[in-house]
C-alpha positions as CSV (number, residue, x, y, z in Angstrom):
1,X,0.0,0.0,0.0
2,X,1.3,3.8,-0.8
3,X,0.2,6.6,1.0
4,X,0.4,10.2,-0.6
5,X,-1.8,12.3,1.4
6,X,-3.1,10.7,4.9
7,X,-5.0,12.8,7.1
8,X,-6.4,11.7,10.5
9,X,-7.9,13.7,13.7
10,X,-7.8,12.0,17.1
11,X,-8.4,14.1,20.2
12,X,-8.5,17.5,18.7
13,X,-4.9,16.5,16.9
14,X,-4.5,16.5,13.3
15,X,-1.7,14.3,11.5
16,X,-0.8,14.6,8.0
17,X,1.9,12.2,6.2
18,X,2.1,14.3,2.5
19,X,5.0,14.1,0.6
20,X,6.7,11.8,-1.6
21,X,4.9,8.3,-1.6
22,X,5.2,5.8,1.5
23,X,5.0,2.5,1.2
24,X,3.3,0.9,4.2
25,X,3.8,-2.4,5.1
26,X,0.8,-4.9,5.3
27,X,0.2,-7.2,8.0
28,X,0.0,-11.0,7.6
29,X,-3.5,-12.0,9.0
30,X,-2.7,-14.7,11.0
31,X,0.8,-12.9,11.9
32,X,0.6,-10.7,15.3
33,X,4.6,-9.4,14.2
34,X,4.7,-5.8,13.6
35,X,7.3,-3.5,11.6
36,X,10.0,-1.9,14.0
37,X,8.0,1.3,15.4
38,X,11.1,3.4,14.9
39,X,10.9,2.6,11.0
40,X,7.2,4.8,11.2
41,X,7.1,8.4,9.8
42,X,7.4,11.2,12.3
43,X,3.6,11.6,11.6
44,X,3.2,7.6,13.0
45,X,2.0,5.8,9.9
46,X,3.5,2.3,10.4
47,X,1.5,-0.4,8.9
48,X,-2.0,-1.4,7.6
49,X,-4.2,-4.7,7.3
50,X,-4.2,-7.6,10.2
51,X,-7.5,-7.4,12.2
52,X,-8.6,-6.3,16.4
53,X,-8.0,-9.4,18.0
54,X,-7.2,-8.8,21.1
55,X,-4.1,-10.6,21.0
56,X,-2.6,-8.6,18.2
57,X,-4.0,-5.4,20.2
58,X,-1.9,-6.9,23.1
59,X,1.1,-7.1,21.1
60,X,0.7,-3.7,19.5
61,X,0.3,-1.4,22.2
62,X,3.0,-3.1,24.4
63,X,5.4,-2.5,21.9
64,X,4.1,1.4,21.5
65,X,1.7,1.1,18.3
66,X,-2.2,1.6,18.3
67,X,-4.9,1.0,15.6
68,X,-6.2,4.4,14.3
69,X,-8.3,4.7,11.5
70,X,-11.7,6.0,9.9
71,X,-15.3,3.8,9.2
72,X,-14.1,4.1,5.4
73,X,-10.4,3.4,5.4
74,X,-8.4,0.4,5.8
75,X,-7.2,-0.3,9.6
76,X,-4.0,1.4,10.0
77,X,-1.2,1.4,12.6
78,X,0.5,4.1,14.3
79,X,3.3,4.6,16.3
80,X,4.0,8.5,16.2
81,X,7.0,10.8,16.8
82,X,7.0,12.5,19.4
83,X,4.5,10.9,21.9
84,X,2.8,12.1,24.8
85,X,2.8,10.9,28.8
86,X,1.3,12.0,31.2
87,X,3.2,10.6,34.9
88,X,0.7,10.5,37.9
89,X,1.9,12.4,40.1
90,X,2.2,15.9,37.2
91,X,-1.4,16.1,36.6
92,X,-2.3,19.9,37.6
93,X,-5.4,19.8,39.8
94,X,-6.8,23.3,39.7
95,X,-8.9,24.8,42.7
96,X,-12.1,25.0,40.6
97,X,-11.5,21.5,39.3
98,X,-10.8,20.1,43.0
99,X,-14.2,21.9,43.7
100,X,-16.5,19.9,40.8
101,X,-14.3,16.3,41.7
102,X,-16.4,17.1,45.0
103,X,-19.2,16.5,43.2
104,X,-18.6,13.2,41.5
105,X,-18.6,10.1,42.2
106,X,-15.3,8.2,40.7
107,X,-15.4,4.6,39.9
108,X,-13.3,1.9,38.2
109,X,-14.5,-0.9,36.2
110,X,-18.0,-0.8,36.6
111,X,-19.4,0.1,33.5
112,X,-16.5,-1.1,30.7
113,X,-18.3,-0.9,27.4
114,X,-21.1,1.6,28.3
115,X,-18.0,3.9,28.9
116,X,-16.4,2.6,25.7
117,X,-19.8,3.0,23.6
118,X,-20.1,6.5,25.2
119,X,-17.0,7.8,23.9
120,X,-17.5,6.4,20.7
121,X,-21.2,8.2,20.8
122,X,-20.0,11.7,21.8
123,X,-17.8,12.0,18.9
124,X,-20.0,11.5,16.4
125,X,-23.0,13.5,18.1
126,X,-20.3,16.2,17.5
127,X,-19.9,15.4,14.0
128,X,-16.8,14.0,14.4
129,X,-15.3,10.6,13.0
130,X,-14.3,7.8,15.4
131,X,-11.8,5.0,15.3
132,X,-14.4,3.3,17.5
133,X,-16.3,0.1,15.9
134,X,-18.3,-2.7,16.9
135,X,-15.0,-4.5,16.3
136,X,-12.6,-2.5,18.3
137,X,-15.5,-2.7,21.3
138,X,-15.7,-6.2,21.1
139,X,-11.7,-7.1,21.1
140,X,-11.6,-4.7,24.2
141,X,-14.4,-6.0,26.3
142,X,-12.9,-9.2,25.4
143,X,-9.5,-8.0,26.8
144,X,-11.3,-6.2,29.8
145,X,-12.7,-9.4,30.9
146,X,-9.1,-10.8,30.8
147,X,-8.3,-8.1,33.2
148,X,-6.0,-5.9,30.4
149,X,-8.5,-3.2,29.4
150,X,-10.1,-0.6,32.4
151,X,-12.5,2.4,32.6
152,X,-12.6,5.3,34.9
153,X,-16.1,6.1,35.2
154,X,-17.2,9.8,36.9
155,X,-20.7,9.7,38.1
156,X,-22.9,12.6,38.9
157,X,-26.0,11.9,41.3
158,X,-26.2,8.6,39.5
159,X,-25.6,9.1,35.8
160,X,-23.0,8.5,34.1
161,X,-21.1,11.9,32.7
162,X,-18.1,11.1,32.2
163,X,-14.9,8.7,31.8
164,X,-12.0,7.2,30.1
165,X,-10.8,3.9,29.0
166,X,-7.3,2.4,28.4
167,X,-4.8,-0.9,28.7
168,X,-3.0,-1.4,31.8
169,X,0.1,-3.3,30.7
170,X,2.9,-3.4,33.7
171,X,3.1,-0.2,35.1
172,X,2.2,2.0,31.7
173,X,-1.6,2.9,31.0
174,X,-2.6,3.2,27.6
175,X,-5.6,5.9,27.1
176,X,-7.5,5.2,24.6
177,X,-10.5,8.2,24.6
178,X,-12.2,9.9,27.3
179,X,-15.9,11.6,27.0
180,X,-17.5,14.5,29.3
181,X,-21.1,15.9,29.2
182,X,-20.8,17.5,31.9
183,X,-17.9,20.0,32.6
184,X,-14.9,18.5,34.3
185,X,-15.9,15.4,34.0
186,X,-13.3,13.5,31.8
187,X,-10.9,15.7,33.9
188,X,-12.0,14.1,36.9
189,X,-11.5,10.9,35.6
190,X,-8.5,11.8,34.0
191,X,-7.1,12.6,38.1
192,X,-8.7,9.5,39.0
193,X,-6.8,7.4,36.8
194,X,-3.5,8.9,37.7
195,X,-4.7,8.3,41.3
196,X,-5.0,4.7,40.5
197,X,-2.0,4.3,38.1
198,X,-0.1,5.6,41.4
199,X,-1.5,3.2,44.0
200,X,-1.1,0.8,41.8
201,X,2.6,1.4,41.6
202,X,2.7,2.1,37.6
203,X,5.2,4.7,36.1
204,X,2.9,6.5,33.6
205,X,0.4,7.4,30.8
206,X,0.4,7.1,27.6
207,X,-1.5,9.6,25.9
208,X,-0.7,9.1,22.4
209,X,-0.6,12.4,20.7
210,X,0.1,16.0,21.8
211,X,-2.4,18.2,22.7
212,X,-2.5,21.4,24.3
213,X,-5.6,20.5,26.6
214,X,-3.9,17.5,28.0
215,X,-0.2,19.6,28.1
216,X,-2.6,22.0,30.4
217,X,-3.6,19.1,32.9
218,X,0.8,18.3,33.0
219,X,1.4,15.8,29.9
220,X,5.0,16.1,28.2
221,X,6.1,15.2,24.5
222,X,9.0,12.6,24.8
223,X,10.7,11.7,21.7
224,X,9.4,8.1,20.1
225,X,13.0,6.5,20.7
226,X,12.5,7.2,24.7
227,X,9.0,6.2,24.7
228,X,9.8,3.0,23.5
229,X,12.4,3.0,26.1
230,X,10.5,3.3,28.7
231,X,7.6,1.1,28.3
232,X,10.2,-1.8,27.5
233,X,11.3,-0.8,30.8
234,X,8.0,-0.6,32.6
235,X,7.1,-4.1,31.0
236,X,10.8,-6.0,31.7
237,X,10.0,-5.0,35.3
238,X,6.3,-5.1,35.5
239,X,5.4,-7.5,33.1
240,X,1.6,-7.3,31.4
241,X,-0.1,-7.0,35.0
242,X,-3.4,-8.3,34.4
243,X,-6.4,-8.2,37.0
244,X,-9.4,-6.1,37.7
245,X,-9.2,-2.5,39.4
């Protein structure tokens, strides 16, 4: 496959690979091996093809690559340069924000795929496209059960508002997407999430790509070649840590 011009938005981020033309490796179906992630573009683009199973989610993300990709294209891989983390004990907790966590009610692992299906929901009640399938849902409830894949749920006087969900592998969480309808809701979760990252003795987040609204809340860009470093680290001393939250 050759890629000219690929365009994708996740989180407010947009990535563009133009130039002269890329060829993209394809994955082997029944193959869970994946291209070096330091062969990717700056941009990310490493690979397309392969499928959601969970174990080839399980190999991707612990070697710092994630499915991203549109209802209409083929499923692409990404491992881009530089990344964003977020460690637990930087996230900024502002006074008015301490003030509305008052009001929630902070959970883990409750509501798994409700939190997934919301996320997937709220972008596309804004118009917005979504990496989020039927597919992707069903390989990470199936990884969830398994005790990989968690939600952080933020409750107001019952209802669900807000939340996040991720893979915990060793002491790295992967965030996947977040939802609020109600304001500073995902941001609570977001605190409650580093609050359990830290109990749990983990080293950090990964938030994938830069953005200035998670920079505001304390995530840093670290160049691809030390992300990579680190969650080889975080996995030779953690290994894949699964188990319910």
């Amino acid at each position: 496959m050759y890629a000219t011009s690929i365009s994708r938005q996740k989180n407010s981020f947009l990535v563009t690979a133009v130039a002269t033309k890329i060829l993209i490796p394809q994955l082997h179906p029944k193959d869970y091996e994946f291209p070096s992630p330091l062969d990717a573009s700056d941009e990310g683009l490493l690979a397309w093809g392969g499928d959601l199973a969970p174990e080839r989610l399980l190999r991707a993300y612990s070697e710092g690559i994630f499915p991203w990709f549109n209802e209409d294209d083929p499923l692409l891989w990404w491992s881009p340069n530089p990344r964003l983390i977020l460690f637990p004990d930087a996230i900024k907790q502002s006074k008015s924000l301490l003030k509305s966590m008052k009001h929630f009610d902070i959970r883990y692992d409750t509501c798994f795929e409700r939190v997934m299906r919301s996320c997937w929901q709220t972008r596309l009640a804004k118009g917005q496209k979504s990496w989020i399938n039927e597919a992707l849902i069903e390989s990470f409830c199936a990884l969830h059960v398994k005790g990989f894949a968690h939600s952080v749920e933020t409750f107001f006087e019952g209802n669900l508002v807000g939340g996040l969900y991720g893979l915990y592998l060793g002491g790295m969480f992967c965030g996947e997407s977040m939802f609020s309808i109600k304001t500073d809701a995902s941001k609570s979760a977001l605190v409650g999430l580093c609050r359990k990252v830290k109990s749990l003795g983990g080293d950090f987040i990964d938030c994938q790509l830069p953005t200035e609204h998670l920079k505001s809340l304390g995530a840093i860009e670290r160049s691809r070649e030390v992300f990579l470093k680190m969650t080889q680290e975080t996995l030779n001393k953690n290994g894949l840590k699964e188990g319910t939250w």
